[in-house]
C-alpha positions in Angstrom: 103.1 -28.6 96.3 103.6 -31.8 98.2 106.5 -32.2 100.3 107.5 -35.2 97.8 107.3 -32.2 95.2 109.9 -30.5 97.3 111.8 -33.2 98.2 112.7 -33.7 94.6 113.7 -30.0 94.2 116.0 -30.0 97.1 117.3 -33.0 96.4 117.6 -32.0 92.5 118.9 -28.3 94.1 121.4 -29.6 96.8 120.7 -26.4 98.6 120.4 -29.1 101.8 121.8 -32.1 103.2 119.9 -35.3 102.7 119.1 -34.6 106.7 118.2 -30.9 106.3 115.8 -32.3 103.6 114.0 -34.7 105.4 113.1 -32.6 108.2 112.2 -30.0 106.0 109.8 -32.3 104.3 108.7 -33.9 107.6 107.8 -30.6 108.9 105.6 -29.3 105.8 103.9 -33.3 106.1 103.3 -32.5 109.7 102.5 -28.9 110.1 98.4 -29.4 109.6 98.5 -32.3 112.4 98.6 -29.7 115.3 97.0 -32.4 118.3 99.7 -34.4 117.5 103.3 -34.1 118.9 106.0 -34.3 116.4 109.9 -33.8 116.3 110.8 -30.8 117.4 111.5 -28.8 114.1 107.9 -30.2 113.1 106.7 -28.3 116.4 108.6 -25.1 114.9 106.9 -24.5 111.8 103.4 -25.0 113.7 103.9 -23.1 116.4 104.8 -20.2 113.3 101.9 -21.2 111.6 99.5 -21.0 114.6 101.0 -17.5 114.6 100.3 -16.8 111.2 96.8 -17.4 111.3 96.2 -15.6 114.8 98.3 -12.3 114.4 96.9 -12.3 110.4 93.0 -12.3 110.7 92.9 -11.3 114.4 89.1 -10.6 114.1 88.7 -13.8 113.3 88.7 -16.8 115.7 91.4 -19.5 116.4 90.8 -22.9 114.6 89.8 -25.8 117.1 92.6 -27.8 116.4 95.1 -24.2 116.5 93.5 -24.0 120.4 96.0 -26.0 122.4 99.1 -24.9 120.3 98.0 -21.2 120.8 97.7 -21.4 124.2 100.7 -23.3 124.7 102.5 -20.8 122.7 101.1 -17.9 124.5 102.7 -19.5 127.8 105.8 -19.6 126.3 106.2 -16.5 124.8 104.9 -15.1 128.2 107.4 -16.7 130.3 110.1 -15.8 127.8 108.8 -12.2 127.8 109.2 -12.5 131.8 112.9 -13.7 132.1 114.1 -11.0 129.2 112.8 -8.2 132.1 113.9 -9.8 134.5 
């Protein structure tokens, strides 16, 4: 399904505002394109992705272009991990 496909059906649906839509849409476009920096709900879907694949096959090894958004998600998750002890 393309995110036009899906555009349609929640447009069709009106489960979403014509907003809601778009950045749902943007963010199924965009969630492959992990060098790049997108909008921040883009980032969201990737970054749960990313996680996906890692914590799904972890025997297997982490995608080139999955590298930087792992580790930068790693960081993250770390430093949130710290402040929740802390």
């Amino acid at each position: 399904m393309t995110s036009l496909s899906l555009f349609r059906i929640l447009y069709e649906l009106a489960l979403t505002t014509p907003d809601e839509t778009q950045k749902i849409c943007s963010a199924i476009y965009h969630h492959d394109d992990k060098e790049v920096v997108d909008s921040p709900f883009d980032e969201e879907l990737k970054d749960a992705d990313v996680m996906h694949h890692t914590m799904n096959g972890l025997s297997k090894s982490i995608k080139d272009k999955e590298k930087a958004c792992h580790i930068a998600l790693r960081r993250e998750l770390t430093a949130s991990s710290r402040q929740l002890k802390t």
